[in-house]
C-alpha positions, 0 to 999 in steps of 0.5 A, a space after each residue: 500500500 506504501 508502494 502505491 502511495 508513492 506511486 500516485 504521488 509520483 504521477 501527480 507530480 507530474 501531471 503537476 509539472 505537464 501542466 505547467 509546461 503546457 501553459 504557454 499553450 493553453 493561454 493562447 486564445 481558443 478560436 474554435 472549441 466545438 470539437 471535443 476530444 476524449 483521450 483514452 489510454 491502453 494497457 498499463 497506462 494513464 491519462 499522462 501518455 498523451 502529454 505531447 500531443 494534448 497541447 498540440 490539440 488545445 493550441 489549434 482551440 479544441 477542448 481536450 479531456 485525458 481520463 484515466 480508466 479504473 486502476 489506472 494512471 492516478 486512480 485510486 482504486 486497485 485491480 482487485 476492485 475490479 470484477 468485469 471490464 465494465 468496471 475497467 470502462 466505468 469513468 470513460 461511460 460516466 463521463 460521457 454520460 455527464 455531458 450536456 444532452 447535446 455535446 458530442 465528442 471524438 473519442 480517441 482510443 490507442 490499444 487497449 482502450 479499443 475496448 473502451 471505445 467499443 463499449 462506450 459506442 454500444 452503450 452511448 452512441 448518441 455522445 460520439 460524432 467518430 471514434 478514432 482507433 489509434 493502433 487499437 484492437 477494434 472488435 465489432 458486430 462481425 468480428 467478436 472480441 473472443 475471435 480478435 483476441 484469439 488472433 492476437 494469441 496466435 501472433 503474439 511473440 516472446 512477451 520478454 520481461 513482461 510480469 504476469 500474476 495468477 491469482 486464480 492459480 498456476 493452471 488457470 490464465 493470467 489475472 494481470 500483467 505489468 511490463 517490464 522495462 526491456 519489452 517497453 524499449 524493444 516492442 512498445 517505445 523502440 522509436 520514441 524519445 529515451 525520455 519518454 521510455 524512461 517516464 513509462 518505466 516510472 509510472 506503469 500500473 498494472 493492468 487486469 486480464 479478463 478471460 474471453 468469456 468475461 469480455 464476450 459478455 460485456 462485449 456485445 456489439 450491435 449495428 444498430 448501436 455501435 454501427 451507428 457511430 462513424 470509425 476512423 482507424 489509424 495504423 501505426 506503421 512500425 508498431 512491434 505490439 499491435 503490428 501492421 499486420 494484425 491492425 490490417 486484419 482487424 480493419 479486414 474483418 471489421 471495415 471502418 469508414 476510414 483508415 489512415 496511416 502514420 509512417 514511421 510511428 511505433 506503438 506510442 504514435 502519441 511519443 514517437 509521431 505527436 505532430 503527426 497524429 495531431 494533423 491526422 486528427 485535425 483533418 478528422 475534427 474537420 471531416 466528421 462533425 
C-alpha cells in the first residue's frame, strides 16, 4: 500500500509539472472549441501518455479531456476492485454520460482502450460524432472480441520481461500483467524519445486480464448501436505490439469508414509521431462533425 502511495504521488507530480509546461499553450486564445476530444489510454497506462500531443490539440482551440480508466494512471482504486471490464470502462461511460444532452465528442482510443471505445459506442452512441482507433484492437458486430483476441494469441511473440500474476492459480490464465522495462524499449517505445521510455518505466500500473468469456459478455456489439457511430482507424506503421499486420486484419474483418496511416510511428504514435497524429486528427475534427 506504501508502494502505491508513492506511486500516485509520483504521477501527480507530474501531471503537476505537464501542466505547467503546457501553459504557454493553453493561454493562447481558443478560436474554435466545438470539437471535443476524449483521450483514452491502453494497457498499463494513464491519462499522462498523451502529454505531447494534448497541447498540440488545445493550441489549434479544441477542448481536450485525458481520463484515466479504473486502476489506472492516478486512480485510486486497485485491480482487485475490479470484477468485469465494465468496471475497467466505468469513468470513460460516466463521463460521457455527464455531458450536456447535446455535446458530442471524438473519442480517441490507442490499444487497449479499443475496448473502451467499443463499449462506450454500444452503450452511448448518441455522445460520439467518430471514434478514432489509434493502433487499437477494434472488435465489432462481425468480428467478436473472443475471435480478435484469439488472433492476437496466435501472433503474439516472446512477451520478454513482461510480469504476469495468477491469482486464480498456476493452471488457470493470467489475472494481470505489468511490463517490464526491456519489452517497453524493444516492442512498445523502440522509436520514441529515451525520455519518454524512461517516464513509462516510472509510472506503469498494472493492468487486469479478463478471460474471453468475461469480455464476450460485456462485449456485445450491435449495428444498430455501435454501427451507428462513424470509425476512423489509424495504423501505426512500425508498431512491434499491435503490428501492421494484425491492425490490417482487424480493419479486414471489421471495415471502418476510414483508415489512415502514420509512417514511421511505433506503438506510442502519441511519443514517437505527436505532430503527426495531431494533423491526422485535425483533418478528422474537420471531416466528421
Amino acid at each position: 500500500m506504501e508502494q502505491a502511495k508513492k506511486h500516485l504521488v509520483l504521477i501527480s507530480m507530474f501531471i503537476i509539472f505537464f501542466n505547467f509546461a503546457t501553459s504557454e499553450a493553453l493561454s493562447r486564445p481558443l478560436h474554435n472549441r466545438s470539437k471535443h476530444f476524449v483521450l483514452v489510454h491502453g494497457a498499463g497506462h494513464g491519462a499522462w501518455c498523451w502529454y505531447k500531443l494534448v497541447p498540440l490539440l488545445r493550441s489549434s482551440g479544441h477542448n481536450v479531456t485525458t481520463i484515466d480508466l479504473a486502476a489506472s494512471g492516478i486512480d485510486p482504486q486497485q485491480i482487485s476492485d475490479l470484477q468485469s471490464i465494465s468496471d475497467y470502462i466505468r469513468p470513460l461511460r460516466d463521463l460521457l454520460a455527464s455531458l450536456p444532452p447535446n455535446e458530442k465528442v471524438i473519442l480517441v482510443g490507442h490499444s487497449l482502450g479499443g475496448l473502451a471505445l467499443s463499449q462506450t459506442m454500444e452503450r452511448l452512441p448518441s455522445k460520439i460524432s467518430v471514434a478514432v482507433f489509434l493502433t487499437a484492437f477494434m472488435p465489432g458486430p462481425s468480428l467478436n472480441i473472443s475471435t480478435l483476441d484469439q488472433e492476437r494469441v496466435r501472433r503474439q511473440t516472446d512477451m520478454l520481461d513482461t510480469r504476469f500474476t495468477f491469482g486464480n492459480g498456476p493452471n488457470n490464465p493470467p489475472t494481470s500483467l505489468i511490463f517490464g522495462p526491456k519489452i517497453l524499449l524493444l516492442r512498445l517505445y523502440q522509436l520514441s524519445p529515451i525520455e519518454d521510455w524512461t517516464l513509462a518505466t516510472t509510472l506503469m500500473r498494472e493492468t487486469r486480464q479478463f478471460t474471453d468469456q468475461e469480455l464476450s459478455r460485456d462485449l456485445v456489439l450491435t449495428r444498430e448501436k455501435y454501427g451507428s457511430v462513424k470509425r476512423v482507424f489509424i495504423i501505426a506503421e512500425k508498431d512491434l505490439t499491435l503490428k501492421k499486420d494484425f491492425q490490417q486484419w482487424m480493419i479486414q474483418k471489421n471495415p471502418p469508414n476510414e483508415v489512415k496511416e502514420i509512417r514511421g510511428s511505433d506503438h506510442m504514435s502519441m511519443m514517437s509521431k505527436p505532430k503527426e497524429l495531431w494533423a491526422c486528427l485535425q483533418g478528422i475534427s474537420k471531416k466528421y462533425n
